[in-house]
C-alpha positions in Angstrom: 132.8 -11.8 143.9 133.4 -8.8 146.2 132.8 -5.7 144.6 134.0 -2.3 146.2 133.2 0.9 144.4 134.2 4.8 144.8 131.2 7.2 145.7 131.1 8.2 141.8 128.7 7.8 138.8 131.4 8.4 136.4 133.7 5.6 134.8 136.7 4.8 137.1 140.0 2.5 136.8 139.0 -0.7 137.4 141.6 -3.0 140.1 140.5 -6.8 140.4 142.6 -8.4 142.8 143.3 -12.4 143.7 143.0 -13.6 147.2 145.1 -16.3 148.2 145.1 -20.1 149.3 142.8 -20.6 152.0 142.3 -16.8 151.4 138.8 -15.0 151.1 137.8 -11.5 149.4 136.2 -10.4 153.1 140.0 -10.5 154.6 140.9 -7.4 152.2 138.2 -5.0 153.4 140.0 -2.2 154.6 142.8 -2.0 151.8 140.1 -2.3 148.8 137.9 0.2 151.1 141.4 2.7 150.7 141.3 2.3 146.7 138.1 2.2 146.2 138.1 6.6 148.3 141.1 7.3 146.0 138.8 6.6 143.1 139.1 3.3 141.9 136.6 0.3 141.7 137.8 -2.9 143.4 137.0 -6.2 142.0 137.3 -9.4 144.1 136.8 -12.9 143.1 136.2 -15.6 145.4 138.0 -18.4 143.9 136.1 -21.9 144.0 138.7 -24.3 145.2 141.4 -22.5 147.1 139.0 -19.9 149.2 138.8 -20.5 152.8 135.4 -22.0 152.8 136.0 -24.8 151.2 137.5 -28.0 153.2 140.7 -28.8 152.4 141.5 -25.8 150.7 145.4 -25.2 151.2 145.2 -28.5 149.4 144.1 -27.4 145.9 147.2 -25.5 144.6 146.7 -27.5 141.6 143.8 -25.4 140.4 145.8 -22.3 141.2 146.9 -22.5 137.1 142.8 -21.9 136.6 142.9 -19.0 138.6 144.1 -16.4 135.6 141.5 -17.3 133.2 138.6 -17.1 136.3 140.1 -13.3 136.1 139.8 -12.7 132.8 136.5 -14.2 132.6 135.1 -11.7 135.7 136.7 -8.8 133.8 134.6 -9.6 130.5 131.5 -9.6 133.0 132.1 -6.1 134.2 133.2 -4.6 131.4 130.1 -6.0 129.3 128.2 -4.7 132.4 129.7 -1.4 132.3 128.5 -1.2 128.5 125.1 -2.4 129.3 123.5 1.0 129.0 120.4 -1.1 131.3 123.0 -2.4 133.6 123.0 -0.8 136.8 127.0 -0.8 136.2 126.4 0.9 133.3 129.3 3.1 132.2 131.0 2.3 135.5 134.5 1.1 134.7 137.3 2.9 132.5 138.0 -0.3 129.9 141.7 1.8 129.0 142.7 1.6 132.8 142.8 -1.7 134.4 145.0 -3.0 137.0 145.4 -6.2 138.6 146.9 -7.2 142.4 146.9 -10.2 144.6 148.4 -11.7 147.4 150.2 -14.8 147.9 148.6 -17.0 145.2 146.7 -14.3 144.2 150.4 -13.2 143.4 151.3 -16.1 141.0 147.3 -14.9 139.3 148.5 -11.9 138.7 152.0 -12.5 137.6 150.1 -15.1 135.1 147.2 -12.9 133.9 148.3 -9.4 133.6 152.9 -9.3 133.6 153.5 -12.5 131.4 154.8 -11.9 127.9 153.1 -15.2 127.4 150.4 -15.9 129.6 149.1 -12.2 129.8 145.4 -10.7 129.3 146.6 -7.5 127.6 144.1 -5.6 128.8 145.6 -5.2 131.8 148.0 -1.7 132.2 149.6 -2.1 135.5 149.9 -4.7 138.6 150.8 -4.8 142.3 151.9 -8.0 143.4 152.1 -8.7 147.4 154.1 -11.3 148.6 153.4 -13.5 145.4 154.9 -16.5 144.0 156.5 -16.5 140.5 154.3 -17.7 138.3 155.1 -21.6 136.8 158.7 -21.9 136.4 161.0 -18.5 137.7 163.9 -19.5 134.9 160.9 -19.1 132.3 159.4 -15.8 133.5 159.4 -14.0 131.3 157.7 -10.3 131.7 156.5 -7.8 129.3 158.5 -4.9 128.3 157.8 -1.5 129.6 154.9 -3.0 131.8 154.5 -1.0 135.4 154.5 -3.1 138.1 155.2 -2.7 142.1 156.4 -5.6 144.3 156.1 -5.7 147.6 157.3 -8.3 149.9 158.3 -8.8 154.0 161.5 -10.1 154.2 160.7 -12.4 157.1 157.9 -14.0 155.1 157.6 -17.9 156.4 156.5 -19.3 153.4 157.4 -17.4 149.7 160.9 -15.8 150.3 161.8 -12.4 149.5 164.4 -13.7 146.6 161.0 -14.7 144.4 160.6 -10.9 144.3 163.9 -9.9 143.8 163.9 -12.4 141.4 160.8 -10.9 139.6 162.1 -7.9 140.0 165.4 -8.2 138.5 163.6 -9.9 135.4 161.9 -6.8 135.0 162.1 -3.8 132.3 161.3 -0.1 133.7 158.4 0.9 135.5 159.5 -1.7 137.9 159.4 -0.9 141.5 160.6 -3.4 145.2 158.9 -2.5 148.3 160.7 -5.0 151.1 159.0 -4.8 154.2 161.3 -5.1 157.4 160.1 -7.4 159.5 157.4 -8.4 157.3 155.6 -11.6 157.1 153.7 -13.4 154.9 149.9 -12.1 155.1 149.8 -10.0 158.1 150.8 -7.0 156.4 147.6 -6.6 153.6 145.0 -8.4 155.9 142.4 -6.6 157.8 142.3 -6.7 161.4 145.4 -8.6 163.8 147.4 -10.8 162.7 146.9 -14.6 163.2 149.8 -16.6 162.8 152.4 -13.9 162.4 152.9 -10.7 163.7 151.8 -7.6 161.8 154.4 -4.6 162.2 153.0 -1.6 162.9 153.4 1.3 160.4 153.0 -1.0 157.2 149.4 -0.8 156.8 149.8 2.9 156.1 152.8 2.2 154.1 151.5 -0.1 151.7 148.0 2.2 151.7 149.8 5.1 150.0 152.3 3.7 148.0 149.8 1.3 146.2 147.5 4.5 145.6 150.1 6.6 144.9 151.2 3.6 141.9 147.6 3.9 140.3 147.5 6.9 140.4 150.9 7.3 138.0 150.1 4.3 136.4 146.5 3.8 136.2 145.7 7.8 135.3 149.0 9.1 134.2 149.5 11.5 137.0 153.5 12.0 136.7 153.6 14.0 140.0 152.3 10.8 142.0 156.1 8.9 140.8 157.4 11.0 143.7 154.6 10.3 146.2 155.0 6.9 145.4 158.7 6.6 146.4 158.0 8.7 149.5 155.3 6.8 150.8 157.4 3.8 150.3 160.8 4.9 151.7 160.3 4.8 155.6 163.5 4.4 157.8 162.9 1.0 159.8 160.1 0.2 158.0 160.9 -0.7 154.2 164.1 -0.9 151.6 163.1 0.2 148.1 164.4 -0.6 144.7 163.1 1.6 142.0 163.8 2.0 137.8 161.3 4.1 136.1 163.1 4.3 133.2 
């Protein structure tokens, strides 16, 4: 696990976010690097079968299903950490305010573990999902009520089309918010670094930087002025079409 903290003592929102197949924690630096200097810890498993160490990964989507429960059990770890007055993490993390995100696979995770009426660890108050596939079967997702989430999702994506988010999305009760990237692909625009088998657009790193803080923050500690920095950050001509419903 990857762990990325703010340059605080005191107890912070805590974000753990699911990398996705073939993916790695390491390929996430500079986004979790962003939270982490708006004040949030950043929390990233290394999944044992579909990380991109292991041979054959792209090939274990069956374990993908374990994925959730791997979550939950690294959030128990930090938050019994964080109450471990001998813990060096002791007192770290804000149990009230936890968010999860992924990409990808790391999508369907957090679709699974934190907006699943079902399937969901309610621990979790609010979730990004990037480019992520619906979790089991879309005609049985079925999402929480009144549970924040932001989607965000290039519409030129090669391999999860940009209907499973407007599908998600439309399932959706208010918060709900639709970031379509224009000209987005699938990974290139969360990954560090250049792009590798698609081209990265420039302008979207920034985009998705401050719209995503700008989310925790309303979401994660109840700032009601960041609602409009998140739609501003996220409304850029050329760049991104936004759908929005904060109820």
């Amino acid at each position: 696990m990857w762990l990325t903290l703010p340059d605080t003592h005191d107890a912070v929102p805590l974000i753990i976010y699911s990398h996705g197949m073939s993916g790695h924690a390491r390929k996430f630096e500079d986004l979790h690097r962003v939270w982490a200097e708006a004040g949030y810890a950043v929390a990233a498993p290394v999944f044992p079968l579909s990380n991109d160490g292991v041979e054959g990964s792209w090939g274990n989507v069956h374990d993908v299903p374990n994925q959730p429960g791997d979550v939950s059990f690294v959030l128990d770890e930090l938050l019994a950490l964080s109450a471990d007055e001998s813990s060096e993490f002791a007192g770290r993390f804000d149990a009230g305010r936890l968010g999860a995100s992924g990409l990808s696979a790391g999508g369907f995770t957090t679709y699974d573990i934190a907006v699943d009426a079902e399937w969901r660890d309610q621990r979790f108050t609010a979730a990004v999902v990037m480019s992520g596939l619906l979790n089991r079967n879309a005609d049985l997702f079925d999402p929480a009520d009144d549970f924040p989430v932001l989607i965000i999702h290039g519409d030129q994506d090669p391999l999860i089309g940009v209907e499973q988010a407007q599908i998600a999305y439309r399932s959706m009760t208010a918060p709900r918010y639709l970031i379509v990237l224009l000209g987005g692909g699938h990974a290139s625009p969360y990954e560090d670094g250049p792009a590798t088998f698609e081209e990265k657009i420039p302008g979207h790193d920034e985009l998705i930087y401050a719209s995503t803080v700008a989310f925790w923050d309303r979401y994660l500690l109840d700032i009601e002025e960041a609602e409009a920095e998140l739609l501003r950050a996220a409304t850029q001509d050329g760049l991104s079409a936004v759908q929005s419903d904060n109820g």
